[in-house]
C-alpha positions in Angstrom: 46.2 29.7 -75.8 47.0 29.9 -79.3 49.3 27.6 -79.9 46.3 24.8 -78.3 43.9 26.4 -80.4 46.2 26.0 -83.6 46.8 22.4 -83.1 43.5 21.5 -82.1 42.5 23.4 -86.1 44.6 21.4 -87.3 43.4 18.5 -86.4 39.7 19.6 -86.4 40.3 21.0 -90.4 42.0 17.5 -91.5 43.4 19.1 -94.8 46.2 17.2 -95.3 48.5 17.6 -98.5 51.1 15.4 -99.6 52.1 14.0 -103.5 50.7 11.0 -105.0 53.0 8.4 -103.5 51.6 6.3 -106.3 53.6 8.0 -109.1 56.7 8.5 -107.1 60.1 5.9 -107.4 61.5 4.8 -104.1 63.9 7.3 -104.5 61.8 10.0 -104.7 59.9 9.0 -101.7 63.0 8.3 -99.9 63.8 12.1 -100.1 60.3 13.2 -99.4 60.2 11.1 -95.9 63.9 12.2 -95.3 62.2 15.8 -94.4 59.8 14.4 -92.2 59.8 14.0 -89.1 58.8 10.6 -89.1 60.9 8.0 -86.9 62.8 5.6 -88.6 60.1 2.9 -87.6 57.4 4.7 -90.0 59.3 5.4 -92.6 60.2 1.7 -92.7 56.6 1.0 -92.3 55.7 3.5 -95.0 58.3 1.8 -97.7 56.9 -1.5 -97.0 53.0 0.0 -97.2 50.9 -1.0 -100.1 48.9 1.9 -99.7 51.0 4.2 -98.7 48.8 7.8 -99.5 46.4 6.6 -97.0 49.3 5.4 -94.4 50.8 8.8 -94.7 47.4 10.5 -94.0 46.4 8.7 -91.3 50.2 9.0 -89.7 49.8 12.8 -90.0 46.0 12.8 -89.1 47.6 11.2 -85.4 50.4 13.4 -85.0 48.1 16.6 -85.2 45.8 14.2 -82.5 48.7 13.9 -80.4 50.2 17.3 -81.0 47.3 18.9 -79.8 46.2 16.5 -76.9 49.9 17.3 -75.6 50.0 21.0 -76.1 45.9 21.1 -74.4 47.6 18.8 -71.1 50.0 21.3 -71.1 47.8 24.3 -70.5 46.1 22.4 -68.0 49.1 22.0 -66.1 50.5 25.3 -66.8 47.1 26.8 -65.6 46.9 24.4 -62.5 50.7 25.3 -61.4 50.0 29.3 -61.8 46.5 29.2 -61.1 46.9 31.0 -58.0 48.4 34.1 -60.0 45.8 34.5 -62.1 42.5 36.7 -61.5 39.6 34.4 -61.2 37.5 35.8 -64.2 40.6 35.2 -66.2 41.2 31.4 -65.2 37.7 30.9 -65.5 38.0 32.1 -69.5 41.3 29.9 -69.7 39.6 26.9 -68.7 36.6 27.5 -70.6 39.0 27.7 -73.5 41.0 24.5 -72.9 37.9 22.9 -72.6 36.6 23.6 -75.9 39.3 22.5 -77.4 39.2 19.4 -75.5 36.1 18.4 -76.8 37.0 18.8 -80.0 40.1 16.9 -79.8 38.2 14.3 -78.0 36.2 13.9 -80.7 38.8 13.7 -83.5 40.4 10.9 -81.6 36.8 9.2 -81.5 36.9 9.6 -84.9 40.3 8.2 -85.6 40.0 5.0 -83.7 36.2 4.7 -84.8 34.9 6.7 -88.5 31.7 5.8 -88.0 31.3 7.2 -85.1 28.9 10.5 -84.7 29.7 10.7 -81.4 30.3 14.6 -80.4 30.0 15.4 -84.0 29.6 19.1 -83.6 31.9 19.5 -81.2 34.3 20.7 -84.7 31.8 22.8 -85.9 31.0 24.5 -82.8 34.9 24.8 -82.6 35.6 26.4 -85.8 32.4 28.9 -85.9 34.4 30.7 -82.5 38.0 29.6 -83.3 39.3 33.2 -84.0 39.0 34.6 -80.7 40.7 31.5 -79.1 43.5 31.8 -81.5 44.2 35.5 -80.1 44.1 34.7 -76.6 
């Protein structure tokens, strides 16, 4: 579980840190996108941005979506396919826990697509206030 609960805090956290793209030549930013692992398609986007600090967080802010939306339908399936070897009680806590950070992904993506949404706005907090445990499991 803790590499769903990791990408899920990521997301849910949204500190993302990068230079002021502002201040930097194309050459400089040139090297900073050549170690990212942005497809050739954004970083041609991102050259030809005019605002490129907010296109840079908002690319990252839906990688860390996607990252953990993938690694969360991955658990699923994972638990579905070896369900069968795992003690009830047990599954029952693993779904509890891909559930929870479900919610709180579902709610970042609401949030992406729509910022003024308050839909499931404490989904976040509830998951960061019992994160720790889901990070060990």
């Amino acid at each position: 579980m803790g590499p769903v609960c990791q990408s899920t805090e990521r997301r849910v956290t949204q500190f993302i840190e990068h230079p002021d793209f502002t201040r930097l030549t194309d050459e400089e930013i040139d090297a900073f996108l050549s170690a990212t692992d942005f497809s050739e398609v954004q970083k041609r986007e991102f050259r030809s941005s005019s605002d490129k600090n907010t296109l840079y967080t908002r690319t990252i802010a839906w990688k860390n979506i996607s990252r953990a939306h993938n690694q969360i339908f991955e658990m699923r399936i994972a638990l579905k396919k070896r369900g069968i070897l795992v003690p009830e009680d047990l599954r029952r806590i693993y779904e509890e826990a891909i559930e929870f950070c479900s919610r709180a992904e579902i709610h970042e993506f609401v949030r992406f697509r729509h910022p003024d949404s308050q839909s499931g706005s404490d989904e976040p907090i509830k998951f960061l206030k019992v994160r720790t445990p889901c990070l060990s499991a």
